[in-house]
C-alpha positions, 0 to 999 in steps of 0.5 A, spaced: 226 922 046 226 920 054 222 924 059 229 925 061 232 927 055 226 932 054 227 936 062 234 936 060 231 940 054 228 946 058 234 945 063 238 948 058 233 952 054 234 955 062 240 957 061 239 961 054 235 967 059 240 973 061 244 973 067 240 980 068 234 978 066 235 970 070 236 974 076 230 978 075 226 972 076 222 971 082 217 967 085 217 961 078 218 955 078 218 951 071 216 943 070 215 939 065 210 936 064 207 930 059 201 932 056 196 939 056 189 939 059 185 936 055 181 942 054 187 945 049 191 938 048 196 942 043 198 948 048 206 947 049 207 951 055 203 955 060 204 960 065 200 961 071 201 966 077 202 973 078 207 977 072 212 981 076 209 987 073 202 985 076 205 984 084 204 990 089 205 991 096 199 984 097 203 980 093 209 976 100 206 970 102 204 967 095 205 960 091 210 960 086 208 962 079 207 956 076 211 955 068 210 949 066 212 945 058 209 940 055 212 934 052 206 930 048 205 937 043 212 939 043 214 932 040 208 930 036 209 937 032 217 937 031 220 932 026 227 932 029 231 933 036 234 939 033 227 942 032 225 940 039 230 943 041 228 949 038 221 949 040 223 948 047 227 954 047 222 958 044 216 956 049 221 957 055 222 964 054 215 966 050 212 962 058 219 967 061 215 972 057 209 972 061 212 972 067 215 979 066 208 981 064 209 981 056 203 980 053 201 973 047 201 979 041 208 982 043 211 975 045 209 973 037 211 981 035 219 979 038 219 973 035 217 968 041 210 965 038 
């Protein structure tokens, strides 16, 4: 699978999210990226920034909270185009997940591990 392809992937994994909950979304910017740290080379997605639920009154001025999904795990672990497509989607909204502030367990409890 191309880069091209791959981005298309988390574009349209994008597009699943809820108008309601999309709409809520503020600050993120999502990326793709080819591989992990070195540190955690199987990790598929990362969310850094402040979750909406942590931001108080301090909060204006801030760098975008940063997703980013990586392609090298994500391909090595999956077998098909359709599981690709389906781990994507999982770690998009598990990475959304954390930016409204859900914790690993709970993301793992809805089904988003």
């Amino acid at each position: 699978m191309t880069r091209s392809d791959f981005e298309l992937l988390v574009s349209e994994a994008l597009d699943l999210i809820p108008q309601e909950l999309a709409r809520n979304m503020d600050n993120v910017a999502v990326f793709v990226e080819d591989e992990p740290p070195s540190s955690d080379p199987d990790l598929l997605g990362l969310y850094e920034g402040v979750a909406l639920t942590e931001r108080g009154d301090t909060y204006a001025g801030m760098l975008p909270d940063r997703i980013t999904i990586y392609m090298g795990p994500t391909l090595r672990m999956c077998h098909t185009r359709e599981e690709v497509v389906e781990e994507v989607a999982i770690t998009v909204v598990h990475e959304i997940g954390h930016h409204f502030g859900i914790s690993d367990d709970r993301l793992h409890e809805l089904g988003w591990g």
